[in-house]
TORFIFI-222737 format. One record per residue (C-alpha): residue number from 1; residue in one letter; x, y, z. Coordinates in Angstrom, 3 decimals. Layout:
<atoms>
(atom NUM, 'A', (X, Y, Z))
...
</atoms>
This chain:
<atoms>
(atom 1, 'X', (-5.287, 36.422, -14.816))
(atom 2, 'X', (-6.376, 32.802, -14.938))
(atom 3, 'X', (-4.052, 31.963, -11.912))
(atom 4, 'X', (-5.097, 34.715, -9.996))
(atom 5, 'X', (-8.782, 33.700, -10.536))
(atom 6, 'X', (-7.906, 30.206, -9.545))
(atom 7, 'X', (-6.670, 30.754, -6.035))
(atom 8, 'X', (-9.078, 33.290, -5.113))
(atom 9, 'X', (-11.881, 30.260, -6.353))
(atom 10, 'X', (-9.806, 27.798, -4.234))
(atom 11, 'X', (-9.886, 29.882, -1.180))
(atom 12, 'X', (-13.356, 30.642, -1.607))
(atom 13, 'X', (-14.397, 27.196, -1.864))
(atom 14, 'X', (-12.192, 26.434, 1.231))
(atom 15, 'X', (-13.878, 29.630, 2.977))
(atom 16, 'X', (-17.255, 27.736, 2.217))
(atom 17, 'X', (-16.651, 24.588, 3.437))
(atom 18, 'X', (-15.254, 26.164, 6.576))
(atom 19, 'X', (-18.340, 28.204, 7.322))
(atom 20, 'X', (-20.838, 25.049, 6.340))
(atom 21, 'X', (-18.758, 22.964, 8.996))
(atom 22, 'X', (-18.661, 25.778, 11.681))
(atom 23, 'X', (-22.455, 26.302, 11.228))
(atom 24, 'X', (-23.248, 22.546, 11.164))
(atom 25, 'X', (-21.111, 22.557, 14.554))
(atom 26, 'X', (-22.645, 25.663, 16.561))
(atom 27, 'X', (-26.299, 24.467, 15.065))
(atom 28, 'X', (-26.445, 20.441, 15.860))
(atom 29, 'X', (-23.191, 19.040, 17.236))
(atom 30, 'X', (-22.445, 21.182, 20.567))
(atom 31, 'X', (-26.528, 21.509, 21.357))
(atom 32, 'X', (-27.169, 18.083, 20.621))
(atom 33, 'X', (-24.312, 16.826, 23.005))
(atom 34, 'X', (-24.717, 19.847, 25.218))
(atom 35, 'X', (-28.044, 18.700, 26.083))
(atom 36, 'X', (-27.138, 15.089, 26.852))
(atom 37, 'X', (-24.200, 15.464, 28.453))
(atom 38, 'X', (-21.785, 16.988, 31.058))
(atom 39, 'X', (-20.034, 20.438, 29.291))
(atom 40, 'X', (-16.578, 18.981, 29.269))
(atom 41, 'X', (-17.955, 15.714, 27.734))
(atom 42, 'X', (-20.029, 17.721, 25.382))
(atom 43, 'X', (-16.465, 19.944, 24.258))
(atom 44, 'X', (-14.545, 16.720, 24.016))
(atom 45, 'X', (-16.639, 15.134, 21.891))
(atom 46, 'X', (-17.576, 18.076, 20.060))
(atom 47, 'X', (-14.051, 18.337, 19.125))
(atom 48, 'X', (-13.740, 15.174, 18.068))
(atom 49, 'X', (-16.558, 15.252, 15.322))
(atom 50, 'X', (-15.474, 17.992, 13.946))
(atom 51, 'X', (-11.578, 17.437, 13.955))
(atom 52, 'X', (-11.864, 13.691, 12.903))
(atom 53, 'X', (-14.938, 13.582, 11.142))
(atom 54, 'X', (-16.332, 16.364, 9.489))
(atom 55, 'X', (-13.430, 18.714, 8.771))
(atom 56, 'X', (-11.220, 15.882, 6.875))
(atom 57, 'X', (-14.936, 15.211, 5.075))
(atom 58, 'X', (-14.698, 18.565, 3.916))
(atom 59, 'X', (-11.476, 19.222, 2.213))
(atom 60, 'X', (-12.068, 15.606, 0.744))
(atom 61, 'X', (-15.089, 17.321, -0.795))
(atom 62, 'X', (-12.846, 19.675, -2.055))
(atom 63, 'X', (-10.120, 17.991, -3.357))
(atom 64, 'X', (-12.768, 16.212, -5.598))
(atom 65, 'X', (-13.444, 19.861, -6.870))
(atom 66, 'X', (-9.759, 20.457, -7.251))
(atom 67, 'X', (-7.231, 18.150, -7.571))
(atom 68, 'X', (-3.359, 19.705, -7.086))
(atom 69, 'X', (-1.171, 19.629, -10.000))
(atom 70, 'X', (2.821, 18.841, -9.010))
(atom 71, 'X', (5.661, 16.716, -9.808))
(atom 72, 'X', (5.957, 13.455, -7.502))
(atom 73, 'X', (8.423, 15.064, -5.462))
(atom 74, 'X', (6.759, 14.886, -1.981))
(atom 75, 'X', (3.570, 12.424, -1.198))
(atom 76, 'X', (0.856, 13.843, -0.015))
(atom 77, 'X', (-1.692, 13.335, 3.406))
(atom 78, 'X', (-5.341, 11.756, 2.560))
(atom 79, 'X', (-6.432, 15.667, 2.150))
(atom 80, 'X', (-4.121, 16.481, -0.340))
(atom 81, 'X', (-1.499, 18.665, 1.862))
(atom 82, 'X', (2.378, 18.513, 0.780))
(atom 83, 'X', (3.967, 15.879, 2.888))
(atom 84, 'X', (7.470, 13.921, 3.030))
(atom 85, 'X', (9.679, 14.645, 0.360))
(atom 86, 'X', (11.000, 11.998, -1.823))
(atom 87, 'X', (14.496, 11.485, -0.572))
(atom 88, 'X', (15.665, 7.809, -1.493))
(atom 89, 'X', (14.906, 4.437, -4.002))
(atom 90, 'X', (15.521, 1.484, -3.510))
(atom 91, 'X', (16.072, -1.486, -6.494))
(atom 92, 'X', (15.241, -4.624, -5.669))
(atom 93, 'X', (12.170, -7.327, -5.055))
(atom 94, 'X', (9.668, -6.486, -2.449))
(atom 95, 'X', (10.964, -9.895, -0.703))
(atom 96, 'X', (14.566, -8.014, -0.930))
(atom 97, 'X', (13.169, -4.929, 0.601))
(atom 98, 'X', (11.536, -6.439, 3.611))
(atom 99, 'X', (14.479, -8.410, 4.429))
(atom 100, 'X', (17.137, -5.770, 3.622))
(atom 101, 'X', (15.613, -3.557, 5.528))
(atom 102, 'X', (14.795, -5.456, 8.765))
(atom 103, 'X', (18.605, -6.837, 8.625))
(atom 104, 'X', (19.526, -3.070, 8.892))
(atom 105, 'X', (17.397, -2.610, 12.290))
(atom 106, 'X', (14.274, -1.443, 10.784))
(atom 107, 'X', (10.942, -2.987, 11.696))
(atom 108, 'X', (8.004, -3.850, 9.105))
(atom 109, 'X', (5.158, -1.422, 10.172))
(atom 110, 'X', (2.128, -3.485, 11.153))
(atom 111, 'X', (-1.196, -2.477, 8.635))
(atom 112, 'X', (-3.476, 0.084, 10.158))
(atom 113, 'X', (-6.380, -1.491, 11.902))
(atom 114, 'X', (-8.705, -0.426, 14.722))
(atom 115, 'X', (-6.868, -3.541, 16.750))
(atom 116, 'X', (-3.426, -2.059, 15.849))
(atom 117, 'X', (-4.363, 1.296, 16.442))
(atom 118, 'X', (-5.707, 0.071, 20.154))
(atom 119, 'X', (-2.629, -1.717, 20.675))
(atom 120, 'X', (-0.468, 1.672, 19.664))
(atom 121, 'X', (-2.849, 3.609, 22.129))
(atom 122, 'X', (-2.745, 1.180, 24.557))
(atom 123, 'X', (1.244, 0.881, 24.599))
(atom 124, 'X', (1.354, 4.903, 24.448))
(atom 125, 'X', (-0.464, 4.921, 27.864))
(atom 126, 'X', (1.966, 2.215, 29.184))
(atom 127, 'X', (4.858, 3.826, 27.759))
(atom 128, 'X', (6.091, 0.769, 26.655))
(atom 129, 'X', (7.781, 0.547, 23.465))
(atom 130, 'X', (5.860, -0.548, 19.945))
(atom 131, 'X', (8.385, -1.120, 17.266))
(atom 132, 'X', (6.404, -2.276, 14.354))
(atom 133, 'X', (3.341, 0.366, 15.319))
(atom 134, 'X', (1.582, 1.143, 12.381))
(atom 135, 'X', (1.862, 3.994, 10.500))
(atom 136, 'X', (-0.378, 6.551, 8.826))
(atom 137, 'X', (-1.209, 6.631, 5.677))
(atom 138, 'X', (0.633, 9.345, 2.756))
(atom 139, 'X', (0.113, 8.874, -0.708))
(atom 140, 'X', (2.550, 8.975, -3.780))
(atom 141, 'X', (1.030, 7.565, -7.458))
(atom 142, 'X', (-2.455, 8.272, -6.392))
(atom 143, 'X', (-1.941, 5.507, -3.803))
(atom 144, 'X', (-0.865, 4.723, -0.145))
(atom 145, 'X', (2.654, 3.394, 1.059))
(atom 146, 'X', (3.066, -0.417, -0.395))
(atom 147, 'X', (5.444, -0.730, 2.698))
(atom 148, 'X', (6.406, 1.111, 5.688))
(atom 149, 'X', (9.369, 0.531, 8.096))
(atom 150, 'X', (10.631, 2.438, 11.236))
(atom 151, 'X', (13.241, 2.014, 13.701))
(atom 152, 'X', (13.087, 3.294, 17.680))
(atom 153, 'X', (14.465, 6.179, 19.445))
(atom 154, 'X', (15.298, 4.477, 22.826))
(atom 155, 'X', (13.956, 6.729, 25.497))
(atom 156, 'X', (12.233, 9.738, 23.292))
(atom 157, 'X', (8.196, 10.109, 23.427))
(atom 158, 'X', (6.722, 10.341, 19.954))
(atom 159, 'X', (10.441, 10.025, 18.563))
(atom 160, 'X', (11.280, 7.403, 15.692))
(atom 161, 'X', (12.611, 7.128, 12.427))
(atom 162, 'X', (11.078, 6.222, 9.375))
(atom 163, 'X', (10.346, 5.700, 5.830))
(atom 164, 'X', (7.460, 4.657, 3.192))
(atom 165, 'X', (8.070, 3.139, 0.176))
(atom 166, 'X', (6.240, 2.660, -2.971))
(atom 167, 'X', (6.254, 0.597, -5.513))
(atom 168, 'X', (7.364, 2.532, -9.035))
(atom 169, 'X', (5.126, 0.519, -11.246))
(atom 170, 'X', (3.698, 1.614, -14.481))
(atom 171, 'X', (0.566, -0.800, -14.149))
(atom 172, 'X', (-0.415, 0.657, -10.396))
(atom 173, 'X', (-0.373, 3.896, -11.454))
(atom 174, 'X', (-3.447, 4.398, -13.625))
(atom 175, 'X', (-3.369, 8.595, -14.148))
(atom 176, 'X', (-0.173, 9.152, -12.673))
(atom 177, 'X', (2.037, 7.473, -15.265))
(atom 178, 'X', (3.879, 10.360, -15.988))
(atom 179, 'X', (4.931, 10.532, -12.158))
(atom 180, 'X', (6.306, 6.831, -12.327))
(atom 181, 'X', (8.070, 7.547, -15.604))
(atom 182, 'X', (9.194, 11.012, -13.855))
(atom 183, 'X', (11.719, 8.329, -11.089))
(atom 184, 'X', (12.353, 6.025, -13.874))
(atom 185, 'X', (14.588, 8.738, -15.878))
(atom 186, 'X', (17.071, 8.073, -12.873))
(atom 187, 'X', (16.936, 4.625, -12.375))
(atom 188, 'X', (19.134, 2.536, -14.142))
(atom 189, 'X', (18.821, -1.188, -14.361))
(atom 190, 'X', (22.177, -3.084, -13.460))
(atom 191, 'X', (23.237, -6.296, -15.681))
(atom 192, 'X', (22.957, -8.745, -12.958))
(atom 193, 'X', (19.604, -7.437, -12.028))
(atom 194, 'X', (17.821, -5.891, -15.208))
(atom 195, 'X', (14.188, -6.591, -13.998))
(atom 196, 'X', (14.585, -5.645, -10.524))
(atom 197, 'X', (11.888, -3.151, -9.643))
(atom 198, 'X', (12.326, 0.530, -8.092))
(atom 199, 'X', (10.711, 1.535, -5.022))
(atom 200, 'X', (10.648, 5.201, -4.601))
(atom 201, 'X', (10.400, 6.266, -0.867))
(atom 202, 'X', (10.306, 9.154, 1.496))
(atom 203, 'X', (12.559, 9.052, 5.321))
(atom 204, 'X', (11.670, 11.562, 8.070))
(atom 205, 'X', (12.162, 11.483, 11.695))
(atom 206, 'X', (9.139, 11.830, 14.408))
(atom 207, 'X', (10.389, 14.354, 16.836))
(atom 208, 'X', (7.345, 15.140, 18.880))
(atom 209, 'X', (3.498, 15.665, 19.166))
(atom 210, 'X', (1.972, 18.312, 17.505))
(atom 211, 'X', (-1.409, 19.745, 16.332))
(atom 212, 'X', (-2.473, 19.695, 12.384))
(atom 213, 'X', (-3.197, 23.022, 11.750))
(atom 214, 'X', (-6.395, 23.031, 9.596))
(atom 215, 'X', (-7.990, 20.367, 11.682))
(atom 216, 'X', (-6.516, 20.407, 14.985))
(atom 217, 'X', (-5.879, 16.141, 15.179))
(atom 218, 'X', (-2.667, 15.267, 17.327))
(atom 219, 'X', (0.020, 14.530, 14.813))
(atom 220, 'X', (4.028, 13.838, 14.759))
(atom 221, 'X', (5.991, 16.796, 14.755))
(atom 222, 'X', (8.378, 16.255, 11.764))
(atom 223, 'X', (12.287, 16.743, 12.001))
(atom 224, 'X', (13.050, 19.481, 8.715))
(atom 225, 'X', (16.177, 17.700, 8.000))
(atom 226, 'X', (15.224, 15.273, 5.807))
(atom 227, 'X', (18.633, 14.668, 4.084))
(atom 228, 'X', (20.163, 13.062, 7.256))
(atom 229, 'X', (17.167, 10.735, 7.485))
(atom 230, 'X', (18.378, 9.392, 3.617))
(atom 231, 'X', (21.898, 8.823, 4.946))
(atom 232, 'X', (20.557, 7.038, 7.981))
(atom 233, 'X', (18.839, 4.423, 5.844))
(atom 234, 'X', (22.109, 4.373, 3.495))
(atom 235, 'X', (24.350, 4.012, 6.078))
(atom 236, 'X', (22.215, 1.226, 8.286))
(atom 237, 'X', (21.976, -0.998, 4.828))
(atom 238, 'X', (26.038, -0.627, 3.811))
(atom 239, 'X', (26.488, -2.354, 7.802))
(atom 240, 'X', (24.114, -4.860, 7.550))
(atom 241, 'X', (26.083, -5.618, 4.399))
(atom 242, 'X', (22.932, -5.058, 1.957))
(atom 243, 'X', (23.872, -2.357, -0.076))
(atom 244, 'X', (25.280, -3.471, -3.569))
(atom 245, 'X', (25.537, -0.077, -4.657))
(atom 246, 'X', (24.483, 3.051, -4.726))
(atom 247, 'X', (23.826, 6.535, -6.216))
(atom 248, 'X', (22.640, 9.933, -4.853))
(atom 249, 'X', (22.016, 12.152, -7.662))
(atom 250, 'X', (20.509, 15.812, -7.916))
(atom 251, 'X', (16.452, 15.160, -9.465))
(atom 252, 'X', (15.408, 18.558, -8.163))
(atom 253, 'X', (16.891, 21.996, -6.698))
(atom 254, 'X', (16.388, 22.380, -3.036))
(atom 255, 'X', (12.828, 22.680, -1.654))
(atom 256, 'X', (10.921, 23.600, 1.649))
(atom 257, 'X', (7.556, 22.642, 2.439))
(atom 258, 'X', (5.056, 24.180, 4.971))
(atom 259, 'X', (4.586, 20.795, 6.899))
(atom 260, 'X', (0.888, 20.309, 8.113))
(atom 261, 'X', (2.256, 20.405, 11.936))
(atom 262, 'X', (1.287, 23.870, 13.446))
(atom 263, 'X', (4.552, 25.540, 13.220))
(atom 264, 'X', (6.358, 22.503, 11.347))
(atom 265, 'X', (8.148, 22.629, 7.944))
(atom 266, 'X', (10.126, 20.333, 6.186))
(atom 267, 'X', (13.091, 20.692, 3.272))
(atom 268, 'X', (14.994, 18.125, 0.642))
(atom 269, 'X', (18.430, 19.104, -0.380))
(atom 270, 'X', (16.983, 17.873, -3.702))
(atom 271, 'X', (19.229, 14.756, -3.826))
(atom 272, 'X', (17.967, 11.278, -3.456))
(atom 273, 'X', (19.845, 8.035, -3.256))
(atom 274, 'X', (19.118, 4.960, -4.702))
(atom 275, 'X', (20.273, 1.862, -3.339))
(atom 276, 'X', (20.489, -1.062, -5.370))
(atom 277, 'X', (20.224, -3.935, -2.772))
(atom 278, 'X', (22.361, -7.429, -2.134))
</atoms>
């Protein structure tokens, strides 16, 4: 009884917020605009306001009302909506993860800044190639990515691998210590390395443009496989002669997620491998 009264609450509260920001919209936005501008000016920037601005303002109004309970086995967008799902670790330094990584082929993404974001625009309209474009932000331990690599699809538009990574420490964590301690059942500290720290990650593959479907910003269609992804990254780090060793273990049974891409999903085989690194 409890449950049921909690998601008929939830979707009431998200039926309110959607009417506040449709009213708010047909009331001030598209007359104000209207008014002062062409119509397909007006529409344009009508749509931006409210997909960009005061739609993501909304659910984050709501996710301060409720706050999703789950294990960490997928990170999660700035709204709160089930993302990538945890599919590798590495052990190592964060020095040893930058340069393991970038020995393998895979670029450091560049932080996310209006002039990185122009130069990504700016590149897209060129159709030149970015390969350390930044990436958008997903959040595991209550926090964004502590790094983020990719590596190119020669010749495919909106098509690239790759992965975020964050760091699985106790002292970042602040309310999500059981998550951390969740990853740290599996890892196991070699001799040779018994400090080394664990960075939990999660690899998917752009494979297109796409619309988010409760706000209607452009987005990267996701690939669903996210298991070959994982082997990508294992295999690219065994040739660059990185990998010291390495375990893929069950954590969880297979899962599928309803991705926030209009028509996308994604699944996890439930394994993950983690890579202890040279």
């Amino acid at each position: 009884m409890t449950s049921l009264f909690t998601r008929v609450f939830k979707r009431f509260l998200v039926l309110l917020l959607g009417g506040i920001v449709v009213f708010v919209v047909v009331e001030n936005i598209f007359p104000f605009l209207d008014n002062r501008t062409p119509l397909a000016f007006a529409l344009f920037a009508t749509y931006l306001v409210t997909a960009y601005l005061l739609i993501p303002s909304a659910f984050r109004i709501f996710r301060l009302l409720y706050h999703p309970v789950h294990l960490p086995l997928y990170c999660i967008t700035p709204d709160g909506f089930a993302s990538d799902p945890v599919n590798i670790a590495l052990v190592g330094s964060r020095q040893q993860v930058i340069l393991s990584m970038e020995l393998a082929g895979w670029k450091l993404a560049d932080p996310k800044t209006p002039l990185s974001v122009l130069h990504q625009v700016t590149y897209a309209l060129l159709k030149r190639p970015y390969p350390s474009a930044p990436i958008s932000s997903l959040y595991l331990f209550g926090r964004r990515q502590d790094l983020a690599f990719q590596k190119e699809i020669r010749g495919g538009i909106g098509q690239r691998h790759h992965v975020r990574f964050w760091a699985a420490d106790i002292a970042l964590a602040e309310e999500f210590e059981s998550h951390v301690r969740f990853w740290h059942r599996f890892h196991l500290p070699s001799r040779d390395h018994p400090h080394a720290s664990l960075w939990v990650g999660a690899a998917s593959k752009d494979v297109g443009i796409a619309l988010i479907r409760h706000n209607a910003q452009v987005t990267h269609m996701i690939d669903p496989d996210t298991a070959t992804e994982r082997k990508l990254i294992v295999k690219d780090l065994r040739k660059a002669g990185r990998l010291a060793g390495r375990r893929t273990i069950p954590v969880y049974r297979p899962l599928s997620l309803r991705n926030r891409a209009w028509r996308g999903s994604l699944s996890s085989d439930g394994y993950v491998s983690i890579c202890e690194l040279r």
